[in-house]
PAZAPA-4460 file (N, C-alpha, C; in steps of 0.05 Angstrom, whole numbers, plus 32768, in hexadecimal, padded with zeros to 4 digits):
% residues 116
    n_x    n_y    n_z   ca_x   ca_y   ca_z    c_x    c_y    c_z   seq   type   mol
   7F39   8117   7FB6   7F43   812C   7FA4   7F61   812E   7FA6     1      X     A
   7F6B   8113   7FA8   7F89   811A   7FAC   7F9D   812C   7FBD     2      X     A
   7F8D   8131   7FD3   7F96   8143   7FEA   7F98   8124   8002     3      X     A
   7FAD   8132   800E   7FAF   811D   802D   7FB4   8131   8040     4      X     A
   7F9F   812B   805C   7FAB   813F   806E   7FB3   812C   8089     5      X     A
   7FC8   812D   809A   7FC5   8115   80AF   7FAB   8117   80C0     6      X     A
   7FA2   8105   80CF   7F89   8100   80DA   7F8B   8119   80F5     7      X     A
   7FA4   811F   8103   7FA1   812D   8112   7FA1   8142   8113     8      X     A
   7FAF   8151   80F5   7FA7   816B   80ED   7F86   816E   80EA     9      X     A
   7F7B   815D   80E5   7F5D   8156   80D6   7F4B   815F   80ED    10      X     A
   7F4D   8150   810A   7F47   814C   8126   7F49   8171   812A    11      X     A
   7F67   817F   8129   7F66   8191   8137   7F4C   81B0   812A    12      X     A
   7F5A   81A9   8109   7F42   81B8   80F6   7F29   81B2   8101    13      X     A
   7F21   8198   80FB   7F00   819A   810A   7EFF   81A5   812A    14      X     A
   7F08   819C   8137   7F04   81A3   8152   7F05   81C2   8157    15      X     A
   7F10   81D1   8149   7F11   81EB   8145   7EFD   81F1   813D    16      X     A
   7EF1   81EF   811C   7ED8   81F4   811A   7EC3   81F0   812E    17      X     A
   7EC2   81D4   8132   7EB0   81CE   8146   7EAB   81E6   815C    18      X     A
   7EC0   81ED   816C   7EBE   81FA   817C   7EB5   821A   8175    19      X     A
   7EBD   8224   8165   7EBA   8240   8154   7E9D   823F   814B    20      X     A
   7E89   8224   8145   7E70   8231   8145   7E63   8221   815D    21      X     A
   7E6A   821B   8171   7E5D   8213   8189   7E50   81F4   8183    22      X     A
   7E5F   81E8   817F   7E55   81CB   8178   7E5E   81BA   8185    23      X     A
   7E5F   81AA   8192   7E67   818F   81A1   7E78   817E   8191    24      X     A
   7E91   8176   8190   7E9D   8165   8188   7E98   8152   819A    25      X     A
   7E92   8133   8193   7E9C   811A   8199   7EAD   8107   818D    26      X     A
   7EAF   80FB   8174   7EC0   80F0   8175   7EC7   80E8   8157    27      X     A
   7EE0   80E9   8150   7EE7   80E4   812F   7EDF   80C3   8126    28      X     A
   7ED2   80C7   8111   7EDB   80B5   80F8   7EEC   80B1   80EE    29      X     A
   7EFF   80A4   80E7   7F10   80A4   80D7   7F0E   8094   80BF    30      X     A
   7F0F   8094   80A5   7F05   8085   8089   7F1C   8077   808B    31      X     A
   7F18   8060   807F   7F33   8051   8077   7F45   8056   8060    32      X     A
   7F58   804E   805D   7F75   805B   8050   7F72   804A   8034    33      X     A
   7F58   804C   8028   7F56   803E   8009   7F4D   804E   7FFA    34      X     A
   7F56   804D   7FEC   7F4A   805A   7FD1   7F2D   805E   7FCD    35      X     A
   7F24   8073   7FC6   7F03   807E   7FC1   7EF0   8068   7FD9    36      X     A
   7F04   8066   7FF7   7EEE   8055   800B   7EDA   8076   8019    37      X     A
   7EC6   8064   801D   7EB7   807B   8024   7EA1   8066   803D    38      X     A
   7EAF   8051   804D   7EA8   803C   8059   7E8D   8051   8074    39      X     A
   7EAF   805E   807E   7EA7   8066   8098   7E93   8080   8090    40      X     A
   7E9C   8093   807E   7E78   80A2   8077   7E6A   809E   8078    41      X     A
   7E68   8085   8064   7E47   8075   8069   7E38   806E   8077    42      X     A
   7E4D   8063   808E   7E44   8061   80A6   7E3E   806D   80C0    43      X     A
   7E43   808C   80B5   7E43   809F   80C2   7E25   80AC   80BC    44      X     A
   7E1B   80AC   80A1   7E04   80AD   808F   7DEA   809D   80A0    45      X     A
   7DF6   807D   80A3   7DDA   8075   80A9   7DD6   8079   80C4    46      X     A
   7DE9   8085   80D9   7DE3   808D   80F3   7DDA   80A7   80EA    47      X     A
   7DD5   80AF   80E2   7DCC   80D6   80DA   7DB4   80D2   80EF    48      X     A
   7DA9   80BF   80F4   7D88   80C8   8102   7D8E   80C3   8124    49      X     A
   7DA5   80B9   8129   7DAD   80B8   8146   7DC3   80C4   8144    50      X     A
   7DCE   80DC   813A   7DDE   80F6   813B   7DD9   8111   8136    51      X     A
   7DE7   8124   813C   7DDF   813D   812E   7DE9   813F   811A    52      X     A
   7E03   8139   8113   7E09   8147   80F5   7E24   8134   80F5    53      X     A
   7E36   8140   80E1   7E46   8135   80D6   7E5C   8159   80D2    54      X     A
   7E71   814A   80E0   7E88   816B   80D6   7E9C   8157   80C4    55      X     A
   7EA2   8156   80B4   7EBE   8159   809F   7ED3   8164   809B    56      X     A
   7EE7   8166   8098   7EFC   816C   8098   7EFE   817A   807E    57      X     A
   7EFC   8177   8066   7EF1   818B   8050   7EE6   8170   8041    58      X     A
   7ED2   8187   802C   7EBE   817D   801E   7EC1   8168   800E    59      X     A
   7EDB   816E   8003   7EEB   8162   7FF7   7EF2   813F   7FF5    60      X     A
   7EF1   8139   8011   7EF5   8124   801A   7EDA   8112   8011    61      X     A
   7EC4   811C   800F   7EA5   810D   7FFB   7EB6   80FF   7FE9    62      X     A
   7EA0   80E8   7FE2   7EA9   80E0   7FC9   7EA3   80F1   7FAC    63      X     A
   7EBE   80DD   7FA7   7EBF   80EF   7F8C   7EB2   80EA   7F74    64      X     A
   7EA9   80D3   7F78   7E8A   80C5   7F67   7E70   80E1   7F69    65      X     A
   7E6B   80E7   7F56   7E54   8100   7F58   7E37   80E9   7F69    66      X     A
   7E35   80D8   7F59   7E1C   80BE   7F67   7E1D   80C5   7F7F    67      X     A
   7E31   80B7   7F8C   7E37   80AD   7FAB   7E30   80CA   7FB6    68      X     A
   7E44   80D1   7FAF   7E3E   80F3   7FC0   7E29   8109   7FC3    69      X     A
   7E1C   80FB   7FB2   7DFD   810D   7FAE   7DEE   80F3   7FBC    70      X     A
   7DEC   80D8   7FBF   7DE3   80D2   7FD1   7DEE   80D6   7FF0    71      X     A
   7E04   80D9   7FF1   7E05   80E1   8006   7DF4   80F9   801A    72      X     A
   7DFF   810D   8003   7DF8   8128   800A   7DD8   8124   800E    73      X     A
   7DC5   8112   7FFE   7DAE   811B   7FF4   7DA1   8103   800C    74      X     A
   7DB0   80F1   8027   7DA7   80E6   803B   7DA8   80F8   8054    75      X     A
   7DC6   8109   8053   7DC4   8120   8065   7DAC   8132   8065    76      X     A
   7DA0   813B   804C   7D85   8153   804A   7D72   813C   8054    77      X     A
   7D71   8123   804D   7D5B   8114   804F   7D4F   8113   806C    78      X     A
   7D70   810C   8078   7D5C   8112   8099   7D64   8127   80A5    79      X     A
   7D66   8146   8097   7D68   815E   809F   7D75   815C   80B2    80      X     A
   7D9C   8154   80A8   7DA4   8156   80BE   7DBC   8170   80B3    81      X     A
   7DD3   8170   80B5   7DE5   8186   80AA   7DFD   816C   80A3    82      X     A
   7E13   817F   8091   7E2E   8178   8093   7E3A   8188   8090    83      X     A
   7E51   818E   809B   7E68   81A3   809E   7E7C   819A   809A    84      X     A
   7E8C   81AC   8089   7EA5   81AB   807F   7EB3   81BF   8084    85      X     A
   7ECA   81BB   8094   7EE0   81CB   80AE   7EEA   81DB   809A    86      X     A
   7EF7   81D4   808F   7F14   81E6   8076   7F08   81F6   806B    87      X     A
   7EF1   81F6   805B   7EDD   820C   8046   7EC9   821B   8055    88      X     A
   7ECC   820E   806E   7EB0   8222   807E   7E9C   821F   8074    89      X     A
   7E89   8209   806D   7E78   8203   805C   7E64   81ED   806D    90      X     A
   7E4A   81F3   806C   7E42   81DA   8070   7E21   81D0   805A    91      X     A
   7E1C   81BE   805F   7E0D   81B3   804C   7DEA   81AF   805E    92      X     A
   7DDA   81B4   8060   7DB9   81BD   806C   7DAA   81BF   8057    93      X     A
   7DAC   81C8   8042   7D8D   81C8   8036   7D99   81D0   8013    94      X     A
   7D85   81CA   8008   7D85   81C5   7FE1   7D9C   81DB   7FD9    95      X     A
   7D97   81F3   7FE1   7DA8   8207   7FDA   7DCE   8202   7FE2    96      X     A
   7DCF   81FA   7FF5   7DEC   81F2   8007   7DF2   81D4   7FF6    97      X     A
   7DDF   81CB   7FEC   7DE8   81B1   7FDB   7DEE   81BD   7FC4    98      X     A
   7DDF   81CB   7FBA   7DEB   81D0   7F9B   7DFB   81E2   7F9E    99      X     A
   7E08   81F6   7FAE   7E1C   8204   7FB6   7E33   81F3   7FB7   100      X     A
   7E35   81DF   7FCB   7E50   81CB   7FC5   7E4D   81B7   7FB2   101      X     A
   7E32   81B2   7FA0   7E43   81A0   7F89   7E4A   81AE   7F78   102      X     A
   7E45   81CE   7F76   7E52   81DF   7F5E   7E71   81E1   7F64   103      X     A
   7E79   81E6   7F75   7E90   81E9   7F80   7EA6   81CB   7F7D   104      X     A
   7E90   81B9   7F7B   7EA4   8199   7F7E   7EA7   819B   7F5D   105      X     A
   7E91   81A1   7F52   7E95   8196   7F2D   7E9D   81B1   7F1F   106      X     A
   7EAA   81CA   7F32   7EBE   81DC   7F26   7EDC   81D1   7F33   107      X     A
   7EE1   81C2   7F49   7EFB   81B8   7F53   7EF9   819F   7F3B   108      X     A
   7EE8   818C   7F35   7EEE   8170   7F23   7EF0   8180   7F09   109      X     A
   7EF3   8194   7EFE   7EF6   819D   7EE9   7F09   81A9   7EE0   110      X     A
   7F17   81BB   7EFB   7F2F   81C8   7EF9   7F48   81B9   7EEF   111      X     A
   7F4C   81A2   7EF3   7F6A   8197   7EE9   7F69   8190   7ED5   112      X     A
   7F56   8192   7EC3   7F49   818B   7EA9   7F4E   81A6   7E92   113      X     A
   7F5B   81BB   7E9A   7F4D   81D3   7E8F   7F6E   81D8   7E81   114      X     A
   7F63   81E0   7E6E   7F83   81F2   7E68   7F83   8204   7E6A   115      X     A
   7F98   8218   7E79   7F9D   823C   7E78   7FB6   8240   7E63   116      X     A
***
């Protein structure tokens, strides 16, 4: 979404959350520096069944493909795991928390579109 934040601002945001709801940090992902790559998610996705969850740095950072991202989202419910997103205080667990942040993503993909 055209936002950049450096990786270690990113690190300290999560690790904060992390800590603020009692969760164990181990260790960052970092996605690669390409355009709409979404390498290292994915691969964060198919370990979902030998992890607990997935924290994010904001939601935002999903792809911006509605497809991808609803598969994404829709592998996380699959093996009832969570995802959390640091910056919005948000996290993603069950049908309602999904359609809560894709309303929120396809009112952000709409906003620069709008005239006031």
């Amino acid at each position: 979404m055209e936002e950049r934040v450096p990786q270690h601002v990113q690190n300290i945001v999560i690790r904060d959350y992390c800590s603020k709801k009692g969760m164990q940090y181990l260790l960052s992902a970092t996605e690669y520096a390409m355009n709409n790559s979404a390498l290292m998610l994915r691969q964060l996705v198919k370990e979902l069944p030998t992890i607990d969850g997935i924290v994010a740095y904001s939601m935002f950072q999903m792809p911006e493909d509605d497809n991808e991202r609803q598969r994404i989202f829709n592998s996380v419910l699959s093996c009832k795991k969570e995802i959390h997103f640091a910056v919005e205080g948000l996290s993603l667990y069950d049908l309602g928390t999904y359609n809560h942040i894709e309303n929120i993503w396809q009112v952000k993909k709409t906003l620069p579109h709008c005239i006031f």
